[in-house]
C-alpha positions as CSV (number, residue, x, y, z in Angstrom):
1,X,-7.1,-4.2,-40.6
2,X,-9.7,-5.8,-38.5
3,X,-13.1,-8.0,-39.1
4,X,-16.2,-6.8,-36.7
5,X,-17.1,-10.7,-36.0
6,X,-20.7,-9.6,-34.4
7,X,-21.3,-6.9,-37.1
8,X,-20.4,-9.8,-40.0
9,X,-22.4,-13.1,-37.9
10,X,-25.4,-10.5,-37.4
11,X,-25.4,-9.6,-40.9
12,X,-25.1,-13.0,-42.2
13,X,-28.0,-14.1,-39.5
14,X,-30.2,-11.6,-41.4
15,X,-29.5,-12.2,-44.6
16,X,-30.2,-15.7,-44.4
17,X,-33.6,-14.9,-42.7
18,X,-34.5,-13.0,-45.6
19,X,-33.5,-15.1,-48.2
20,X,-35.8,-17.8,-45.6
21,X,-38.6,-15.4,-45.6
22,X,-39.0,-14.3,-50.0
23,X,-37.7,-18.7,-50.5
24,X,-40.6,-19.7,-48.4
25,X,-43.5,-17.1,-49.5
26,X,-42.4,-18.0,-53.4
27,X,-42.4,-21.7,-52.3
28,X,-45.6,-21.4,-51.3
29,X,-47.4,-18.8,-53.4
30,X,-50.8,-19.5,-54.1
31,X,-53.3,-18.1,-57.1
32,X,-56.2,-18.0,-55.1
33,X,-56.4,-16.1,-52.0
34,X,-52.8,-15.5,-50.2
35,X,-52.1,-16.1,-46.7
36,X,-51.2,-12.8,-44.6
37,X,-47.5,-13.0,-45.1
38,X,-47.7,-13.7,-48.6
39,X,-49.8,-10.7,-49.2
40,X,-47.3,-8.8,-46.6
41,X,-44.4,-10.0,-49.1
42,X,-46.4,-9.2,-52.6
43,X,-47.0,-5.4,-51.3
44,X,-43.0,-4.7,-50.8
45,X,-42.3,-6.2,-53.8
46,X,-45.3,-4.3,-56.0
47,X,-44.7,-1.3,-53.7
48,X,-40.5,-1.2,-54.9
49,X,-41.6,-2.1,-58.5
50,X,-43.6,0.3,-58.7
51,X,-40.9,2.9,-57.6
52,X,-38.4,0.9,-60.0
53,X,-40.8,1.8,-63.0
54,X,-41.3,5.0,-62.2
55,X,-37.6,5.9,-61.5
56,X,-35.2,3.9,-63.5
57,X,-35.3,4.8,-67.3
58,X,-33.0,2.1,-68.7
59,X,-33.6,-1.6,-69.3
60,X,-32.4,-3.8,-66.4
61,X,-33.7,-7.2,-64.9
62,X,-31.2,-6.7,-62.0
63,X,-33.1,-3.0,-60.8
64,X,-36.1,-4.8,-59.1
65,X,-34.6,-7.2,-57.3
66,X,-31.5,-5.5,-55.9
67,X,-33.7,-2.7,-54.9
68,X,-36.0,-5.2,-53.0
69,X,-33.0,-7.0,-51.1
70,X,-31.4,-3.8,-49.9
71,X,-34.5,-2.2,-48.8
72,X,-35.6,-5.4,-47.1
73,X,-31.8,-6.3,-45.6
74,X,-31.2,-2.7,-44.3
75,X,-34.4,-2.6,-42.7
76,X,-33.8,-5.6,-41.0
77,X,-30.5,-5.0,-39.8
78,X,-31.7,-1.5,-38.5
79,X,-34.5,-3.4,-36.8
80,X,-31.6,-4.9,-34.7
81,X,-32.1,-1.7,-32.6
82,X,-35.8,-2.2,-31.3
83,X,-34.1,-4.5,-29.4
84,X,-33.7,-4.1,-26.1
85,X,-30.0,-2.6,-26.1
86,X,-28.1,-4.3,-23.3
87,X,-29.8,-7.4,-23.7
88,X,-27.9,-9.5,-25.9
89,X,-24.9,-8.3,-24.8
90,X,-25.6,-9.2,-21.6
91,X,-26.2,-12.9,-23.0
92,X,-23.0,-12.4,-24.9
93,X,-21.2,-11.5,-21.6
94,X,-22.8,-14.1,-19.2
95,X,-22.1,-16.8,-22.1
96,X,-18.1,-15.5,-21.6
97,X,-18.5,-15.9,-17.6
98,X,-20.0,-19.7,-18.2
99,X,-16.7,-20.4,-20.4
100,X,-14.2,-18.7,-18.0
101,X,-13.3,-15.7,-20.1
102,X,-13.1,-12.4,-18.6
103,X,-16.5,-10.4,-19.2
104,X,-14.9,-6.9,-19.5
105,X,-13.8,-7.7,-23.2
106,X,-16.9,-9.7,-24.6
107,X,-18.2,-6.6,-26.5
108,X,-20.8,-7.1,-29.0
109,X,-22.8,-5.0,-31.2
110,X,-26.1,-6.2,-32.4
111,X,-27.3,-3.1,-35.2
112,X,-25.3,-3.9,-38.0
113,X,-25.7,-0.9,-39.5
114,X,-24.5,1.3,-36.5
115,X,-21.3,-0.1,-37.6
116,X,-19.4,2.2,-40.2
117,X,-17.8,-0.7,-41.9
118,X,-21.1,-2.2,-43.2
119,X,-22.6,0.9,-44.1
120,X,-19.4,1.8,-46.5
121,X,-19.3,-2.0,-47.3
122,X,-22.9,-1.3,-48.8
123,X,-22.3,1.9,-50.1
124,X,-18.9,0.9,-52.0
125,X,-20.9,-2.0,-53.7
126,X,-23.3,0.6,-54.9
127,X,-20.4,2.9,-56.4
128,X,-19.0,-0.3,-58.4
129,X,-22.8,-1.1,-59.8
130,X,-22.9,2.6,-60.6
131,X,-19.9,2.3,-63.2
132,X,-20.9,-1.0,-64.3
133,X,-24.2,0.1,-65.2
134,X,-22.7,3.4,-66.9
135,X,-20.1,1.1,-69.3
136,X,-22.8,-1.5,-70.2
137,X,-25.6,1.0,-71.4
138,X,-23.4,3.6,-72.8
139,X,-20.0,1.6,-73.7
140,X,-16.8,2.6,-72.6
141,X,-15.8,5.1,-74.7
142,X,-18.7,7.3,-74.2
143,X,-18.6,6.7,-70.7
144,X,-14.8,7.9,-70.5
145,X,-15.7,11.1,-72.9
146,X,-18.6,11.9,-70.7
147,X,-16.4,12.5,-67.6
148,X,-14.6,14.9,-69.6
149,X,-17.3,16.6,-71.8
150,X,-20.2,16.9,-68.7
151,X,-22.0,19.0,-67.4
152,X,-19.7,22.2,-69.8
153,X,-20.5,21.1,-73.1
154,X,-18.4,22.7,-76.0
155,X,-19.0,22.1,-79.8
156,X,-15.6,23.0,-80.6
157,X,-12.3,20.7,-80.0
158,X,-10.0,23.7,-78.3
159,X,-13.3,24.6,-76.0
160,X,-13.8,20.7,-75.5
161,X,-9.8,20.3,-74.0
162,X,-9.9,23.4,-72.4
163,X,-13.2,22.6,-70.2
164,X,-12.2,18.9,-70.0
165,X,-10.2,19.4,-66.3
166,X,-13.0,21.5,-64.9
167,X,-15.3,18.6,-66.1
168,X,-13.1,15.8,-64.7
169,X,-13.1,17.2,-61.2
170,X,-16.8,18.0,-61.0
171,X,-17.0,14.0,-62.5
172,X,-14.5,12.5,-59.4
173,X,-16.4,14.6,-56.6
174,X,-19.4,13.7,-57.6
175,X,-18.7,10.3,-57.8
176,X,-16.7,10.3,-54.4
177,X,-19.6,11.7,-52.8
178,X,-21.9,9.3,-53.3
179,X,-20.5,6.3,-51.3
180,X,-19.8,8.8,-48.6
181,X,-23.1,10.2,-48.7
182,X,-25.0,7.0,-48.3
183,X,-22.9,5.5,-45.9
184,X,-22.3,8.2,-43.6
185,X,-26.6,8.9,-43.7
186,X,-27.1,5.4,-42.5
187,X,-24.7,5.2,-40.3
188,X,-25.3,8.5,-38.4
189,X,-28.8,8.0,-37.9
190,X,-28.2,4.3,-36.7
191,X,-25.3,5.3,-34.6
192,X,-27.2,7.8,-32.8
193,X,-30.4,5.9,-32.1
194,X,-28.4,3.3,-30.5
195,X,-27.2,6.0,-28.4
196,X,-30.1,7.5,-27.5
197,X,-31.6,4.4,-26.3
198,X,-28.0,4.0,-24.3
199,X,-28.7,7.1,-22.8
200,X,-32.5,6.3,-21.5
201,X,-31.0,2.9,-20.3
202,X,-28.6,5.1,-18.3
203,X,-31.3,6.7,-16.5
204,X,-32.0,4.7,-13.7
205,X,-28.0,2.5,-13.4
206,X,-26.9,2.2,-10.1
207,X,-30.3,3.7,-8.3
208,X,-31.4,2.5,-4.9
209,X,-35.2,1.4,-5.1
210,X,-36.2,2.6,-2.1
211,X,-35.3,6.1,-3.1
212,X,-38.0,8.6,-4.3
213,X,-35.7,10.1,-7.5
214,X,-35.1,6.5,-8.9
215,X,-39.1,6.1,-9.6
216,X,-39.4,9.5,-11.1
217,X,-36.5,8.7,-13.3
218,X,-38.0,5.4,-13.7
219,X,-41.3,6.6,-15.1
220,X,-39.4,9.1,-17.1
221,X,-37.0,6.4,-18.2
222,X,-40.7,4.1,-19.3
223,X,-42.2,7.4,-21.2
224,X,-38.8,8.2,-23.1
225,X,-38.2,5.0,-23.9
226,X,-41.5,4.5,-25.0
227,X,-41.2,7.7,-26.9
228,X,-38.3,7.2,-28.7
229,X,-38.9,3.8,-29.7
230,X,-42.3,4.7,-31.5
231,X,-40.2,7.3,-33.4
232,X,-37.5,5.0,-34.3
233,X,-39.5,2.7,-36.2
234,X,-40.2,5.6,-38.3
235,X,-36.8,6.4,-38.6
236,X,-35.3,2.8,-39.5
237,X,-38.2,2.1,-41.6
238,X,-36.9,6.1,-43.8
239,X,-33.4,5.3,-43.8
240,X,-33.9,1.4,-45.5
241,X,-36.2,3.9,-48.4
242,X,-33.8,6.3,-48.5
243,X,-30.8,4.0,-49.3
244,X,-32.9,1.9,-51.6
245,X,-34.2,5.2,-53.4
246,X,-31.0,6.8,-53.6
247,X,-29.4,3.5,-55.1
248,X,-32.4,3.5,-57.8
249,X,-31.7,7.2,-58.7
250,X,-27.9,6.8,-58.7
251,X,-28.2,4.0,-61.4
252,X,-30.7,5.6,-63.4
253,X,-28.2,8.4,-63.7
254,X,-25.4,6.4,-64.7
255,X,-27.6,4.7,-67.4
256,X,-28.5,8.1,-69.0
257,X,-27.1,9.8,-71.3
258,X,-26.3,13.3,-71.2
C-alpha cells in the first residue's frame, strides 16, 4: 500500500486555496454593490442551490454546501491540466538535479484527479454519505427492510421471503456501482486528456529546427494543442457538474422512500 505524495500535496494545495478563496469573499462580502469576484463566487453558490432545491427532496443543511465544495474542488483539481504538462515536472526534476538526486525517478503528477486513488477516495466518501443519509431519514430498520422488500414488492409474508434474495442483490449492485461509476467517469476522462495533451507535446521531441517536417508538425502541434485545450475546459468544467449532480441525485435517493 502506497501514498501518491504529489497527488495528496496537490490536493491539499487546492483545497486550501478554496477554502482561501469562499474565507476571503465571505470575509469581505458587501450589501451594496459586490466586487467582481464576489459576484463570481455568489453565482456558483446560487447557481448549485438552485440545483440543490430543485433536486434533493429531503431536509438537509449539509446538501448545499457539500455540493458546492465538490463541484468547486474537482474543478480545480481538473484545472491542474490546462497546465502546461511537462512543465512542473520539469521544475520537479531540475529541483532533484540542484539536490544531487538522480532525475530519472523524480516523477510527479500535477492533475489530481488523473490519479485513480483520489477519484475512488472521492467517490467512496460519497457511498458512506449515501447510507448515512438513508439511516438518518428513514431509520434503520426501514432502511435494512428496504434492501430486501425493493424494487419487488409483495403484500404477503411468503411472497415477501421469497423475493427478498432477488431484492438483496439488485440492492448490493446497485450500491457497488455507484462508487465505481463516479470514480471510474472522472478518472477516465482526466486520464485521457492528460494523455492527449502528452501526445501533442510528443509531436515535435527530438526534431532538428532546421528541418522542414519539424515546422509543419510544429504548426500542427500549436493548432491541436490549441484545439484540444479549448475543448478541455469544456470537458473539466462537465465532469466537476457531473460528479456534483450525480452526488445530489444519489442522496436524494437514499433519503426517499420507496
Amino acid at each position: 500500500m502506497t501514498l501518491n505524495v504529489d497527488t495528496l500535496f496537490f490536493t491539499f494545495v487546492l483545497s486550501a486555496l478554496f477554502i482561501f478563496g469562499f474565507w476571503l469573499v465571505a470575509r469581505k462580502a458587501t450589501s451594496g454593490v459586490p466586487g467582481k469576484f464576489q459576484t463570481f463566487i455568489e453565482i456558483i453558490v446560487n447557481f448549485v442551490d438552485g440545483l440543490v432545491r430543485e433536486t434533493f427532496h429531503g431536509s438537509s443543511k449539509l446538501i448545499a454546501p457539500l455540493s458546492i465544495t465538490i463541484f468547486c474542488l474537482v474543478f480545480l483539481m481538473n484545472f491542474m491540466d490546462m497546465l502546461p504538462v511537462d512543465f512542473l515536472p520539469w521544475a520537479w526534476q531540475s529541483g532533484n538535479v540542484a539536490a544531487g538526486h538522480d532525475p530519472e525517478h523524480a516523477f510527479l503528477r500535477v492533475v489530481p484527479t488523473a490519479d485513480l486513488n483520489t477519484t475512488l477516495g472521492l467517490a467512496l466518501a460519497v457511498f458512506l454519505l449515501i447510507q448515512v443519509f438513508g439511516i438518518s431519514h428513514k431509520g434503520p430498520v426501514k432502511f435494512v427492510q428496504e434492501a430486501f422488500t425493493a424494487p419487488f414488492h409483495a403484500e404477503s409474508l411468503p411472497m415477501k421471503i421469497l423475493l427478498a434474495p432477488a431484492n438483496l442483490l439488485l440492492r448490493l449492485i446497485e450500491e457497488g456501482v455507484r462508487p465505481l461509476s463516479l470514480s471510474l467517469r472522472l478518472f477516465g476522462n482526466m486520464y485521457a486528456g492528460e494523455l492527449i495533451f502528452i501526445l501533442i507535446a510528443l509531436m515535435t521531441l527530438g526534431s532538428s529546427l532546421n528541418h522542414m517536417g519539424t515546422w509543419a508538425m510544429g504548426t500542427m502541434q500549436l493548432v491541436a494543442g490549441f484545439g484540444w485545450t479549448a475543448f478541455h475546459v469544456l470537458i473539466i468544467t462537465l465532469q466537476a457538474f457531473i460528479f456534483m449532480m450525480l452526488t445530489i441525485v444519489y442522496l436524494s435517493m437514499s433519503a426517499e422512500n420507496h
